[in-house]
One Martini backbone bead per residue (centre of mass of N, CA, C, O) as a GRO file, in nm:
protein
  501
    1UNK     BB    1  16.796   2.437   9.685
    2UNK     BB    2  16.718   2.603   9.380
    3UNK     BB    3  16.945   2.871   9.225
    4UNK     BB    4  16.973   3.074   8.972
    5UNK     BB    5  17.208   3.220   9.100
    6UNK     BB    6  17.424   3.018   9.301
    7UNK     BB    7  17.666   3.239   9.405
    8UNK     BB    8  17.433   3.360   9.623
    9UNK     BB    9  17.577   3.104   9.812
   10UNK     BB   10  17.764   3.170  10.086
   11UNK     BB   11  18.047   3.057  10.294
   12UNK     BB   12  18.176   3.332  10.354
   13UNK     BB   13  18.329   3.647  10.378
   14UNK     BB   14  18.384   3.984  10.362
   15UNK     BB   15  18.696   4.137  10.242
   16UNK     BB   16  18.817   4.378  10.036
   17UNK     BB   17  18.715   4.182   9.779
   18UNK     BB   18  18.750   3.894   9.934
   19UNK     BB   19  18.714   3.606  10.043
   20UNK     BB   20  18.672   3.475  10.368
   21UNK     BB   21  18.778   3.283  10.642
   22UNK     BB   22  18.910   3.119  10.901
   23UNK     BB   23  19.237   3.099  11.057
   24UNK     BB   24  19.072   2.877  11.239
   25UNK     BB   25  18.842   2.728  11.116
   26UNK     BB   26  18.616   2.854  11.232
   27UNK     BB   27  18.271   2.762  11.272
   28UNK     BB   28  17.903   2.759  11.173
   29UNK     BB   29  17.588   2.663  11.219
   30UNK     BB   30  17.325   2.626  11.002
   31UNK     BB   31  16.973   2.632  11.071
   32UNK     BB   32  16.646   2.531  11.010
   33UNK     BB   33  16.360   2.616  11.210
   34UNK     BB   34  16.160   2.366  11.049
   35UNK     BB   35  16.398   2.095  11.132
   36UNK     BB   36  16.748   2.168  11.191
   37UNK     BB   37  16.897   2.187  10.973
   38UNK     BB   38  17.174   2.196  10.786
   39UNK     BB   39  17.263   2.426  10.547
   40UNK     BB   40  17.546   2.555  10.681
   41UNK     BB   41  17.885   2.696  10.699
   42UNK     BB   42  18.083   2.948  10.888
   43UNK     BB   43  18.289   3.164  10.950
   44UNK     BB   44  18.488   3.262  11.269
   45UNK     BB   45  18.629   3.516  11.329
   46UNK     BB   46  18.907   3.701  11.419
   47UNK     BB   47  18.971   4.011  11.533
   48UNK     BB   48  19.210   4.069  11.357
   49UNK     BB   49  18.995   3.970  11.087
   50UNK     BB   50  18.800   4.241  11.172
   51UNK     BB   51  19.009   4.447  11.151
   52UNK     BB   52  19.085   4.419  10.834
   53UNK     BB   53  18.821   4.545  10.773
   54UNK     BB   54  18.866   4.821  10.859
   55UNK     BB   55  19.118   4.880  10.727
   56UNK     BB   56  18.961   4.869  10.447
   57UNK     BB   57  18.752   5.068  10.475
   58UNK     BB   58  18.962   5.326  10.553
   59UNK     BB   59  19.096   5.308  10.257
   60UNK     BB   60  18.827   5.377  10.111
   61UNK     BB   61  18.702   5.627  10.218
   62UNK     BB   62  18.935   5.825  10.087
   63UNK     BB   63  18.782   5.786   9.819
   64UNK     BB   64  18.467   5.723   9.845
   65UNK     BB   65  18.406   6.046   9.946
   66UNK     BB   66  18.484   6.177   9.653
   67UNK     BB   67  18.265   6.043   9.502
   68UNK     BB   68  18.031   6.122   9.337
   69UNK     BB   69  17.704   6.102   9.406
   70UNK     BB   70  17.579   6.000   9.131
   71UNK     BB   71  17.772   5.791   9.118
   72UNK     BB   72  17.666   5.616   9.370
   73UNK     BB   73  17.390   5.578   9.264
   74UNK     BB   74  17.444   5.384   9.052
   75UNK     BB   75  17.547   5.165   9.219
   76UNK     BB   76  17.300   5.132   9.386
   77UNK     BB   77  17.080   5.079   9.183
   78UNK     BB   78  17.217   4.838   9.055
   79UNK     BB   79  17.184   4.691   9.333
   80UNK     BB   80  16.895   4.703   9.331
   81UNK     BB   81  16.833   4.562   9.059
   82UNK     BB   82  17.001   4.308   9.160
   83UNK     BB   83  16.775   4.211   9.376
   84UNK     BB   84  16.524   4.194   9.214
   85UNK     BB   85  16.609   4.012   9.010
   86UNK     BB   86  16.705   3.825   9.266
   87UNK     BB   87  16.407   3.757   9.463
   88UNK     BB   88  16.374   3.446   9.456
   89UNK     BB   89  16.651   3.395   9.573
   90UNK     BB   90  16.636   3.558   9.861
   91UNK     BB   91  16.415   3.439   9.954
   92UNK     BB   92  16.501   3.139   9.978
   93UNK     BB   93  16.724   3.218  10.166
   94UNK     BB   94  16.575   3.332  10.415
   95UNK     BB   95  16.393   3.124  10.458
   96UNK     BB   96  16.583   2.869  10.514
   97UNK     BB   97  16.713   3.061  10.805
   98UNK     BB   98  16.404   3.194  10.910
   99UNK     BB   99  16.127   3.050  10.835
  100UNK     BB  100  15.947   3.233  10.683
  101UNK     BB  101  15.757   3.263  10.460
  102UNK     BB  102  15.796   3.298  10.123
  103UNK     BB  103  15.604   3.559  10.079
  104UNK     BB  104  15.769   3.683  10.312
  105UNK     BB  105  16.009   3.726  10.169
  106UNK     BB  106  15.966   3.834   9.934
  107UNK     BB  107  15.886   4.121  10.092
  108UNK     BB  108  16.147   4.196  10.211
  109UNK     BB  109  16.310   4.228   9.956
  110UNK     BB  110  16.160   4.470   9.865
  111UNK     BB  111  16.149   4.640  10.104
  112UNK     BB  112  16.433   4.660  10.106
  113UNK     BB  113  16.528   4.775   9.824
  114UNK     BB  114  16.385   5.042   9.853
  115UNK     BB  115  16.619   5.172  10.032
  116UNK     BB  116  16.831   5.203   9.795
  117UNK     BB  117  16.623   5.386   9.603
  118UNK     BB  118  16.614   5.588   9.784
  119UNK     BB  119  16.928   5.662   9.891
  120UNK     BB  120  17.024   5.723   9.579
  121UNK     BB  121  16.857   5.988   9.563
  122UNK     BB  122  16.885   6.103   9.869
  123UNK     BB  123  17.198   6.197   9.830
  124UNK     BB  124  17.149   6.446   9.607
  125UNK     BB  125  17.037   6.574   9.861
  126UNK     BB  126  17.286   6.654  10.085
  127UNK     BB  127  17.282   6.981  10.197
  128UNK     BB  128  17.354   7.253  10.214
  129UNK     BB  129  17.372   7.581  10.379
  130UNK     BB  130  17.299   7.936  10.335
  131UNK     BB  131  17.385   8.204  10.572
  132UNK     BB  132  17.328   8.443  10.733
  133UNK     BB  133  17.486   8.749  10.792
  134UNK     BB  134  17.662   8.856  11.081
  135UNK     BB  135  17.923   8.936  10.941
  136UNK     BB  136  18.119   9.124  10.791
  137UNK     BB  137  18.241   9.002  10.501
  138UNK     BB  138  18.091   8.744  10.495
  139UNK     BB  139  18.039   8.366  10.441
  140UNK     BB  140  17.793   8.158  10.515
  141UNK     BB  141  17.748   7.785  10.607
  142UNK     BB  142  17.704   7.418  10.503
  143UNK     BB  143  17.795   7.060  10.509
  144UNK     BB  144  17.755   6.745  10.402
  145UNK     BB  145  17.972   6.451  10.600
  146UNK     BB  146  18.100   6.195  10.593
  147UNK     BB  147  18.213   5.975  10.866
  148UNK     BB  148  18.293   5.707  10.789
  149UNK     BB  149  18.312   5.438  10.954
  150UNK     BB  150  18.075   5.188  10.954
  151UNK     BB  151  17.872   4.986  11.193
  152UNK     BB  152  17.662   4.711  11.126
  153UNK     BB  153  17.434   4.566  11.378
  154UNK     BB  154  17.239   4.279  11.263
  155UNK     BB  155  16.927   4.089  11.282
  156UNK     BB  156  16.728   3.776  11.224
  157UNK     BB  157  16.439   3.877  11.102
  158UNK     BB  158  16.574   4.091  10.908
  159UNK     BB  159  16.847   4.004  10.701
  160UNK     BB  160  16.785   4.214  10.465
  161UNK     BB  161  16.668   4.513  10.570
  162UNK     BB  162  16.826   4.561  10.778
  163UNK     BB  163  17.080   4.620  10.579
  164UNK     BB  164  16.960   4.809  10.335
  165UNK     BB  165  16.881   5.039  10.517
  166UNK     BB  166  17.172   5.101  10.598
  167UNK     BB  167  17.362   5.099  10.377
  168UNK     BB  168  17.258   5.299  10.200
  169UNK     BB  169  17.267   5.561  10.388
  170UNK     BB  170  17.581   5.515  10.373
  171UNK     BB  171  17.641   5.507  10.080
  172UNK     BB  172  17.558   5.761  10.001
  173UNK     BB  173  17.698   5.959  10.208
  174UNK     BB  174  18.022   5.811  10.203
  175UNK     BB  175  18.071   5.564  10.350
  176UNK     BB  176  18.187   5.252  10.494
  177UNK     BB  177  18.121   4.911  10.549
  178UNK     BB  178  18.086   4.675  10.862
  179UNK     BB  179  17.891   4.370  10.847
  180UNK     BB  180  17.689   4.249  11.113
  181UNK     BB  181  17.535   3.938  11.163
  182UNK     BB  182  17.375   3.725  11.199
  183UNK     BB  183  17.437   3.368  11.262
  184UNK     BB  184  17.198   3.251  11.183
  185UNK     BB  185  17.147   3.480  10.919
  186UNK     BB  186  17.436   3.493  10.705
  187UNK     BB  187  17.301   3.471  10.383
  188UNK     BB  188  17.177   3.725  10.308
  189UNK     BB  189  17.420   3.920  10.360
  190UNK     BB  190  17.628   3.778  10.150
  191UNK     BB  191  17.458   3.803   9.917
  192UNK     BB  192  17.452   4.128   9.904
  193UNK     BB  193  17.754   4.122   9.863
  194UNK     BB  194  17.759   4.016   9.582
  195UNK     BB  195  17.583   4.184   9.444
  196UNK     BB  196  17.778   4.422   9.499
  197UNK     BB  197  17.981   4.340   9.358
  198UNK     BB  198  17.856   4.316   9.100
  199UNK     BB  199  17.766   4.658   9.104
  200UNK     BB  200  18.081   4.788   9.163
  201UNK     BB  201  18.207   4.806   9.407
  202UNK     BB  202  18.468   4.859   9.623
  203UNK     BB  203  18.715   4.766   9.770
  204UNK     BB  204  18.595   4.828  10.124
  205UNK     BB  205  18.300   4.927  10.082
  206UNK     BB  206  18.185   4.634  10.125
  207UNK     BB  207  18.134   4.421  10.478
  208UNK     BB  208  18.137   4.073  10.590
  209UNK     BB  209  18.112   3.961  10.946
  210UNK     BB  210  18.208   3.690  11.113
  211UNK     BB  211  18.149   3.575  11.482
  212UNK     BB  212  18.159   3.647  11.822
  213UNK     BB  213  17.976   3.827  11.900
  214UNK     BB  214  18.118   4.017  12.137
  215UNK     BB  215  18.360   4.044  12.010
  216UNK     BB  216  18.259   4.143  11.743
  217UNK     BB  217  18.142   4.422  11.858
  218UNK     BB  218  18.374   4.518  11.978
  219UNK     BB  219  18.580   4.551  11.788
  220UNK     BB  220  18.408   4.772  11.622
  221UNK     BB  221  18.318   4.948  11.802
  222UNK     BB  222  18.643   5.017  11.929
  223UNK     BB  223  18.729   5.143  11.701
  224UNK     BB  224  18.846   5.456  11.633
  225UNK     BB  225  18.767   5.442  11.293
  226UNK     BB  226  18.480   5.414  11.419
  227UNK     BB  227  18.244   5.629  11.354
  228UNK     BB  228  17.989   5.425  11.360
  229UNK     BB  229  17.689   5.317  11.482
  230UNK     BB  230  17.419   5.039  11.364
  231UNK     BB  231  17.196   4.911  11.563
  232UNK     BB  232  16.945   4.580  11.571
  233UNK     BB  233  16.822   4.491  11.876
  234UNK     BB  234  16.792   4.438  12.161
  235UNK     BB  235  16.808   4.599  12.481
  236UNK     BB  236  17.016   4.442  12.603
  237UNK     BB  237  17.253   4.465  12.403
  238UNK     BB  238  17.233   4.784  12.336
  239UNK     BB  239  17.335   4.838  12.596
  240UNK     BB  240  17.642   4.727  12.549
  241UNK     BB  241  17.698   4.890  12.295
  242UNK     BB  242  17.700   5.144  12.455
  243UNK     BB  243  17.944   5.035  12.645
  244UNK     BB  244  18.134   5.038  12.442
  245UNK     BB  245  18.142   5.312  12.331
  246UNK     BB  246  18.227   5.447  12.622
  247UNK     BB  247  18.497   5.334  12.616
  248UNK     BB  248  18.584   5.455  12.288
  249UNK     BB  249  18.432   5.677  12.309
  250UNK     BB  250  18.325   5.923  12.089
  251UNK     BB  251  18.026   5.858  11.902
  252UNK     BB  252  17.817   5.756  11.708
  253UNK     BB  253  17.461   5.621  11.758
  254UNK     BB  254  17.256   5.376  11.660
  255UNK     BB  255  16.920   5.249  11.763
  256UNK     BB  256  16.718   4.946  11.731
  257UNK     BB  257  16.480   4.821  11.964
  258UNK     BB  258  16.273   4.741  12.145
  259UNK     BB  259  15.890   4.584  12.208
  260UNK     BB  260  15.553   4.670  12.340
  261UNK     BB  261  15.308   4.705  12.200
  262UNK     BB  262  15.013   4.852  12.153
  263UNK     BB  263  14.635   4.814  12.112
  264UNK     BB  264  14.372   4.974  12.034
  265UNK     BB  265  14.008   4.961  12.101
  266UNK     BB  266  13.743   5.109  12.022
  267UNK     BB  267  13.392   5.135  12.017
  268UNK     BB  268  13.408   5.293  11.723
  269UNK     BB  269  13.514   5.070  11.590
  270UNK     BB  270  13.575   4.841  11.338
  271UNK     BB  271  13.580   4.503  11.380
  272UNK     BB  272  13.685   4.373  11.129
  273UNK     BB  273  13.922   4.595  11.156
  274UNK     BB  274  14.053   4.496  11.395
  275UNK     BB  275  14.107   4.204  11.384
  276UNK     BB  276  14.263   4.239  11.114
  277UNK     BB  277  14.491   4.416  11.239
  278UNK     BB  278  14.571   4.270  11.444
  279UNK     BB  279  14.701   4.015  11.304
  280UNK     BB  280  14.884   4.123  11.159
  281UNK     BB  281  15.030   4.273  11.407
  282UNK     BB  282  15.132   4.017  11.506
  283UNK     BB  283  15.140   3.774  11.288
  284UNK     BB  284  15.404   3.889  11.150
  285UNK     BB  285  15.706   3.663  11.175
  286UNK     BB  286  15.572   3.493  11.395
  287UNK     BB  287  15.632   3.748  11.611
  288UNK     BB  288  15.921   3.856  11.529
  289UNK     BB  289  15.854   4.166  11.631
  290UNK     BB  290  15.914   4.455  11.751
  291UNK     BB  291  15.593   4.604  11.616
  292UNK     BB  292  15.450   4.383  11.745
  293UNK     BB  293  15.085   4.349  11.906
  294UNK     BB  294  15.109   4.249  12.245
  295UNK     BB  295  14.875   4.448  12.329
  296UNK     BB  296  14.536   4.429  12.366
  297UNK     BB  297  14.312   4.710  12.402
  298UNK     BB  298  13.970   4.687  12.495
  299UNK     BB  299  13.659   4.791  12.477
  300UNK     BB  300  13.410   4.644  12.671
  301UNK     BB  301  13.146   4.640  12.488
  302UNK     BB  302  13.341   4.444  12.259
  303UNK     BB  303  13.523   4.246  12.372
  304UNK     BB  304  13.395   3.974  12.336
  305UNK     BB  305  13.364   3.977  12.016
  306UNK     BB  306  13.652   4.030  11.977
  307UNK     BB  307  13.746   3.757  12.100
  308UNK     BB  308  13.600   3.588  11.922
  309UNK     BB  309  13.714   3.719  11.627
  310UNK     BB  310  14.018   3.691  11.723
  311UNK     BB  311  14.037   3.343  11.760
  312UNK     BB  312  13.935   3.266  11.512
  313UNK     BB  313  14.118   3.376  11.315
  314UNK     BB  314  14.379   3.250  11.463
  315UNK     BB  315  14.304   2.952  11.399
  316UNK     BB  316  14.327   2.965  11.063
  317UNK     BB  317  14.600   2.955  11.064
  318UNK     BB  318  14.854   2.913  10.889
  319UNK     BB  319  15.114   2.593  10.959
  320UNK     BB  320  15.463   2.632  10.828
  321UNK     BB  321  15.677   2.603  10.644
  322UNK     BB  322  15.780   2.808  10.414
  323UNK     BB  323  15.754   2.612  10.145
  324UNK     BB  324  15.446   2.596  10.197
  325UNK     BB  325  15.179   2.626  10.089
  326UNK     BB  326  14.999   2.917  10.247
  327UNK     BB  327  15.167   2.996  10.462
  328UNK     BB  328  15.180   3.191  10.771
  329UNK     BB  329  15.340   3.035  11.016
  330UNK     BB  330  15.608   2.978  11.162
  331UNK     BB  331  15.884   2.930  11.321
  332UNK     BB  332  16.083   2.968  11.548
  333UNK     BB  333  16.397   3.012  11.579
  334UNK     BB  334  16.474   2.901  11.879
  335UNK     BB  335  16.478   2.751  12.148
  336UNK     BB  336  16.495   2.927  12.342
  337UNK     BB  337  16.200   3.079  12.222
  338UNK     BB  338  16.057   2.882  12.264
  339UNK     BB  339  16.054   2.835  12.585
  340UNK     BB  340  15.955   3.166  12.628
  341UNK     BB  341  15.686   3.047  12.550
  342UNK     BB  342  15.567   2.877  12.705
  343UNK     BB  343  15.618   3.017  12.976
  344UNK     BB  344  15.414   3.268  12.912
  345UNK     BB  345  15.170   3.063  12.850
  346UNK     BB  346  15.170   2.965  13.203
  347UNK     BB  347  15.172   3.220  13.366
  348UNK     BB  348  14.901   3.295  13.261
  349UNK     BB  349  14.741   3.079  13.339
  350UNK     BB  350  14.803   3.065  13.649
  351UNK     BB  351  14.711   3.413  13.644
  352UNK     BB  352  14.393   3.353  13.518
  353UNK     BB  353  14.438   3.335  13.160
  354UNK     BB  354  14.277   3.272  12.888
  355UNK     BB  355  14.298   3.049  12.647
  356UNK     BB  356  14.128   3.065  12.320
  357UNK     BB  357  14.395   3.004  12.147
  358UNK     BB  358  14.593   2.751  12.160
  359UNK     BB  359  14.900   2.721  12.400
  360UNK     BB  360  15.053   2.511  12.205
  361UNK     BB  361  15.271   2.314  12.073
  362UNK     BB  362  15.280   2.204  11.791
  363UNK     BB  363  15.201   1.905  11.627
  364UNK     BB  364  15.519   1.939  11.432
  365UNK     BB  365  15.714   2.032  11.605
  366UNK     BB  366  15.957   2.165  11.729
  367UNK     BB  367  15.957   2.544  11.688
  368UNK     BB  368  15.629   2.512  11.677
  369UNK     BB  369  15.339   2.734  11.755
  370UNK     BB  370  15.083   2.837  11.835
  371UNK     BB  371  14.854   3.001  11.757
  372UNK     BB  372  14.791   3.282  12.088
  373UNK     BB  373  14.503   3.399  12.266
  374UNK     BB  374  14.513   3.579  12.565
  375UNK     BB  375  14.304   3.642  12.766
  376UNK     BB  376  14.302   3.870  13.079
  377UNK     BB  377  14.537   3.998  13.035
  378UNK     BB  378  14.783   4.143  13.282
  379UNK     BB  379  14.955   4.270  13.529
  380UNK     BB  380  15.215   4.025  13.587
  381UNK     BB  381  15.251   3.922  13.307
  382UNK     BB  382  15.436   3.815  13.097
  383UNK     BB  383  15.305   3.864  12.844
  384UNK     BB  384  15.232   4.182  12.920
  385UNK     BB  385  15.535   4.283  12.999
  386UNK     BB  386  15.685   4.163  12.723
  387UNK     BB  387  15.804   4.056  12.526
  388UNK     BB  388  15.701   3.851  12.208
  389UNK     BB  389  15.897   3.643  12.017
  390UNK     BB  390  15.560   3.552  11.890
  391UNK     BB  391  15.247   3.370  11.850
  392UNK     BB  392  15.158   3.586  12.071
  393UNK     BB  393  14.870   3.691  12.279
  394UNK     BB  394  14.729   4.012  12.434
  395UNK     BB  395  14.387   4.042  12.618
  396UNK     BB  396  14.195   4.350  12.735
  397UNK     BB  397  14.042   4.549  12.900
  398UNK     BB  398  13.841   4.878  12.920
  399UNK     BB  399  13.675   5.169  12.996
  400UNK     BB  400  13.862   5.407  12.934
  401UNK     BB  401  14.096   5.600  12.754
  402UNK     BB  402  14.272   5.669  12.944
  403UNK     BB  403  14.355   5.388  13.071
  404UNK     BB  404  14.466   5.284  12.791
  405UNK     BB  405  14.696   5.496  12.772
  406UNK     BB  406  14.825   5.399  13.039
  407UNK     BB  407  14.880   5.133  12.976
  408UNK     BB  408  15.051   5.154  12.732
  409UNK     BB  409  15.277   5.345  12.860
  410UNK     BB  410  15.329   5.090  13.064
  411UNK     BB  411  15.635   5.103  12.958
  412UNK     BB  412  15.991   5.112  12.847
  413UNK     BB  413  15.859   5.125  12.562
  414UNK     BB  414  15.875   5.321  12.227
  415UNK     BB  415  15.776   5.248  11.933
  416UNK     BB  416  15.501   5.088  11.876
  417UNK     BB  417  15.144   5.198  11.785
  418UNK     BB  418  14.795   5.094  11.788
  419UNK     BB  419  14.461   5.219  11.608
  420UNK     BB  420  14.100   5.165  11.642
  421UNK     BB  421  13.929   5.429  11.490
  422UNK     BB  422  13.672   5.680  11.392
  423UNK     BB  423  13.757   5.971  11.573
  424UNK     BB  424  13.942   6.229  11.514
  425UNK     BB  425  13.988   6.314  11.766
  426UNK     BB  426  14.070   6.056  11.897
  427UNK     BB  427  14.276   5.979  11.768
  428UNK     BB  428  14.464   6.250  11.828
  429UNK     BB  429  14.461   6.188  12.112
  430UNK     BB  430  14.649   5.937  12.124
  431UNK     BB  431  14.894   6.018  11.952
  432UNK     BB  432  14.969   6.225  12.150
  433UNK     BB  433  14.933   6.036  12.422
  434UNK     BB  434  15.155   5.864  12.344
  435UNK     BB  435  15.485   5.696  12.404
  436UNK     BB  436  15.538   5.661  12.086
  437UNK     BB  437  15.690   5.728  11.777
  438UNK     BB  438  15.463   5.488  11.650
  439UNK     BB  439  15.115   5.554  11.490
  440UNK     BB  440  14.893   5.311  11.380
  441UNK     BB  441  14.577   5.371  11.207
  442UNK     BB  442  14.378   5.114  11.094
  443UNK     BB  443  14.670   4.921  11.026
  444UNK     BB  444  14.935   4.778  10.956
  445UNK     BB  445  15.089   4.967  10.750
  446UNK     BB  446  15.419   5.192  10.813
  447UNK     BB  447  15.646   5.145  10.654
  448UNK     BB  448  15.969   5.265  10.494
  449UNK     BB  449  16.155   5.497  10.315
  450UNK     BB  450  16.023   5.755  10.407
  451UNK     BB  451  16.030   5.700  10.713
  452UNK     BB  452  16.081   5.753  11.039
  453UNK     BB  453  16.250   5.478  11.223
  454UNK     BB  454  16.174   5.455  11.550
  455UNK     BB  455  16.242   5.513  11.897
  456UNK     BB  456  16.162   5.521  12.260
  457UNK     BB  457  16.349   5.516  12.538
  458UNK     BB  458  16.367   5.147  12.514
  459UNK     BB  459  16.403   5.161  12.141
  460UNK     BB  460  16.604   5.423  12.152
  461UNK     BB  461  16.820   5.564  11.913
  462UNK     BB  462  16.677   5.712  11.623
  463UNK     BB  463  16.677   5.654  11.276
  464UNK     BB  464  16.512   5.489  10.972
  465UNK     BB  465  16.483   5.650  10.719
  466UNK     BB  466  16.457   5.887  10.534
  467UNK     BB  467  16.618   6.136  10.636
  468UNK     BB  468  16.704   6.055  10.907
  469UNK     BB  469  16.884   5.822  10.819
  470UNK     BB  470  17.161   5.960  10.773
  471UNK     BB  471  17.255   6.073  11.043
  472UNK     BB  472  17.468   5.833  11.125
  473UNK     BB  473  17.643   5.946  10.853
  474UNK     BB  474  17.695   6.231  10.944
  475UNK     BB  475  17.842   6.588  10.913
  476UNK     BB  476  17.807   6.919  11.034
  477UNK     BB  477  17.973   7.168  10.826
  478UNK     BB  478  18.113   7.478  10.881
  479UNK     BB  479  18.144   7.785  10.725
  480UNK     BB  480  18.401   8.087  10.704
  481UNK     BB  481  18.415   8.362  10.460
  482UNK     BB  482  18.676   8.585  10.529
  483UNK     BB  483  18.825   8.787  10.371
  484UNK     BB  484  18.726   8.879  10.016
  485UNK     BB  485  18.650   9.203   9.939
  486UNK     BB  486  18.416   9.286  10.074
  487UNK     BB  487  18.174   9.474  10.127
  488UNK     BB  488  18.147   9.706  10.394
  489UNK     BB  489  17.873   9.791  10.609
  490UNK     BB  490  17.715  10.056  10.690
  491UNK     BB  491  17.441  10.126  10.900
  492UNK     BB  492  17.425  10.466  10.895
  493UNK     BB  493  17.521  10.514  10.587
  494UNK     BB  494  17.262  10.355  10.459
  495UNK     BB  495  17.001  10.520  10.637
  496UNK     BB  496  17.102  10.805  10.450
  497UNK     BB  497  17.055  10.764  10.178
  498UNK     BB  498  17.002  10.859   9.917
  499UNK     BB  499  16.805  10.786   9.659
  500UNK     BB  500  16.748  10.749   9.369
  501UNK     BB  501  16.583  10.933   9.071
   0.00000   0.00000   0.00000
C-alpha cells in the first residue's frame, strides 16, 4: 500500500515523544484479516517500559494542566486539520489491519476527527460555577481540574474512533495519556501518535504502549499515579479492568463493553424503510460492532414479508476484502471469531431456526463468511442470546408490544436499541421502557461527537461524547472563601430597615 505521507506507518511505540521498541526485542505480528499476510510487526513491551510511558504522562501533566485551555484547543484543532488532511492515509492503514471496506474506513477517520473538534472547542468551556452562599460573609464556588494520567485501553474494530472518543476529551480538560491499542490494530493508533508530534503536543502528553494484553492493562490500571482509566471492549475483560482498579485503589473508571441490541419493528412500520435500517444497523463492520441490531423482533402480521425483503437484501451485499471497489462486507478479524460464527449459526440450525440467506463460510475462504439471516431465531439459541461480532442476524416475530419489549429487555446487556414505527405514541413508550441507554428511531446513524454515547447493566458505566465525555477527565473542586471582609448581613435588622425616600 503507497502512502502519501509514508512517515504515518510506524512499527515502534512511542513514550515521551520518542519511538521505541521493546528491550528484549519481542514483537508481534500484524496480520490482514482478508488474506492472513504479515503487513508488519510491532514491539511488545516489558512493564518496566510501560511504567516508563506513565513516569514521562506524570511529568508532563505538571505543566500540561497549566497551560492554558485555548493554548490546548489549538493543538487540538491542528492534530484534528492534520487528521482530517491525511484521511485517505489513516483509512488505507485502518482498512489494510481491521478489514472493513475502504470506504468505511474512510468514514471512520471523519467520524474520528469530529471528536477532536468537538472536544477542542468544549474544553473552553470547562465551567465551574458560582454558589449562592448560605456562609456569611462567604463566597462559595466549583472549578473543573483535570485528573491526571489517564489509561486509554481501546479495541480493534474502531482502531481510530475509539481512540480519538477519548483522547480528546482527556487532552482537552488537561490530562495526558497512555494509550494501549489492540495488538490485532496497532498501526492507526500509532499514525494517530505521529501526527500528534506533527500538530505540536509536548512530549510526555500523548503515548502509545504496545504489550502483552492483561500485563499491558495491569500495569497501567495498577499504577497509583494513573488516576483515569477509560476502557472499550468486551464485558468479559471490561470485568478484569474492574478487578485490577479494585485491587489498585479507587480511581475513576468509564467502561464501554459489549451488546446484543434488539431491532423491534411495529406493525405500523414502513417495510422498505425497516429492511433498510436493519441492513445498515447489522451489518456495518462486518457485524463487528457492539451497537450491532443482533435481534431483530418483527411484529406477526409482517413477519414473513420482512423476512423476504429483508433476506433479499442482505443477499445482495457484496462480499470483498477492504480495497476492491464497492465492498460491504470484509472478513471477520480472526480466526477464534470465524469459528464461533460457524458454531452459532449451526447451534441454531440444530435448535429449528431457518437460515434464509447466507449460513455458511463464503466461497472466497479465509475469515469470510457470508452475510446470514436466520428466521425464527428464538431464546436458547447461541445467535440470539449472545453478542454475535459478526454479518450474522436472528429474526423472529412477536405478537403483542409488551412481548417485545420484554423480549428486548431480556438480556444482561443494555447498550443500543432500535425501533421502527410510525406512531409517536408508540415511539415514546417504547423508548421509555426499554433498558437500554440508546434508541435509535427509524434510522442507522445515531452517534457522533455531540451526543452521550455509553451503556447501561453489563454495557458498561459512563458515557463518551457530549458533554458527559469530560467526565472521566476531571474533577469538582469546590472552594469557600470566608473571612474576606465582606460585610455580615443582620437578617432581623435587614427585615426592618425603613427604605430610602
Amino acid at each position: 500500500m503507497l502512502l502519501g505521507h509514508p512517515v504515518l506507518f510506524k512499527s515502534l511505540c512511542y513514550v515521551d515523544g520518542r519511538w521505541v521498541h521493546s528491550e528484549t526485542a519481542s514483537t508481534v505480528a500484524v496480520q490482514n484479516p482478508a488474506d492472513q499476510e504479515v503487513i508488519g510487526h510491532v514491539p511488545m513491551l516489558e512493564a518496566p517500559q510501560i511504567t516508563q510511558a506513565v513516569d514521562a504522562a506524570q511529568r508532563a501533566f505538571e505543566t500540561w494542566r497549566w497551560v492554558p485551555v485555548a493554548k490546548r484547543a489549538t493543538l487540538l484543532l491542528r492534530w484534528h486539520e492534520l487528521v482530517l488532511r491525511h484521511q485517505n492515509d489513516l483509512a488505507g492503514i485502518l482498512a489494510l489491519e481491521q478489514g472493513k471496506p475502504l470506504a468505511e474506513a474512510a468514514g471512520e477517520i471523519a467520524y474520528g476527527a469530529s471528536f477532536i473538534e468537538w472536544f477542542a472547542h468544549e474544553g473552553k468551556r470547562l465551567n465551574g460555577r458560582t454558589i449562592p452562599t448560605h456562609i456569611d460573609g462567604a463566597h462559595l464556588g466549583t472549578m473543573m481540574e483535570p485528573v491526571g494520567v489517564a489509561a486509554l485501553i481501546t479495541p480493534w474494530n474502531f482502531p481510530n474512533a475509539m481512540i480519538t472518543r477519548k483522547a480528546a476529551a482527556a487532552l482537552a480538560a488537561g490530562c495526558t495519556i497512555v494509550v494501549k491499542p489492540a495488538h490485532e490494530t496497532p498501526f492507526s493508533a500509532l499514525a494517530l501518535a505521529q501526527l500528534a508530534e506533527e500538530a505540536g503536543f509536548p512530549a510526555g502528553v500523548f503515548n502509545v504502549v504496545l504489550g502483552e494484553p492483561q500485563m499491558a492493562m495491569e500495569t497501567l490500571v495498577r499504577d497509583p499515579r494513573v488516576r483515569t482509566v477509560s476502557f472499550t471492549g468486551s464485558t468479559r475483560v471490561g470485568g478484569l479492568v474492574m478487578q485490577a482498579v479494585a485491587q489498585s485503589g479507587i480511581k475513576k473508571t468509564a467502561l464501554e463493553l459489549g451488546g446484543n441490541a434488539p431491532f423491534i419493528v411495529t406493525e405500523d412500520a414502513d417495510l422498505e424503510q425497516a429492511v433498510r435500517v436493519a441492513v445498515g444497523a447489522k451489518f456495518q463492520t462486518s457485524g463487528q460492532d457492539c451497537c450491532a441490531a443482533n435481534r431483530i423482533l418483527v411484529a406477526r402480521p409482517i413477519y414473513d414479508a420482512f423476512v423476504e425483503r429483508y433476506a433479499q437484501a442482505v443477499r445482495a451485499l457484496k462480499v470483498g476484502s477492504a480495497f476492491e471497489a464497492g465492498s460491504e462486507v470484509g472478513p471477520l478479524m480472526h480466526q477464534a471469531a470465524f469459528d464461533a460464527t460457524v458454531q452459532r449459526v449451526e447451534d441454531a440450525r440444530a435448535k429449528g431456526a431457518r437460515i434464509v440467506a447466507g449460513g455458511a463460510p463464503h466461497a472466497r475462504g479465509g475469515w469470510f463468511f457470508e452475510p446470514t439471516v436466520v428466521a425464527d431465531a428464538a431464546k436458547g439459541m447461541r445467535i440470539y442470546d449472545e453478542e454475535n461480532f459478526a454479518p450474522i442476524s436472528a429474526v423472529s416475530p412477536f405478537d403483542t408490544l409488551d412481548e417485545a419489549i420484554a423480549r428486548a429487555n431480556d438480556t444482561e446487556y443494555g447498550l443500543a436499541a432500535y425501533l421502527c414505527a410510525k406512531d409517536l405514541n408508540t415511539v415514546f413508550q417504547v423508548i421509555r421502557q426499554l433498558d437500554f441507554a440508546m434508541v435509535s428511531v427509524n434510522g442507522v446513524k445515531f452517534t457522533g461527537a455531540p451526543i452521550p454515547f455509553g451503556g447501561m447493566k453489563a454495557s458498561g458505566l459512563g458515557r463518551e461524547g457530549g458533554l458527559e465525555g469530560f467526565e472521566p477527565f476531571v474533577e469538582t473542586r469546590y472552594y469557600c472563601l470566608g473571612q474576606l471582609g465582606l460585610p455580615v448581613a443582620d437578617a432581623a435588622s435587614c427585615a426592618h430597615r425603613p427604605h430610602a425616600a
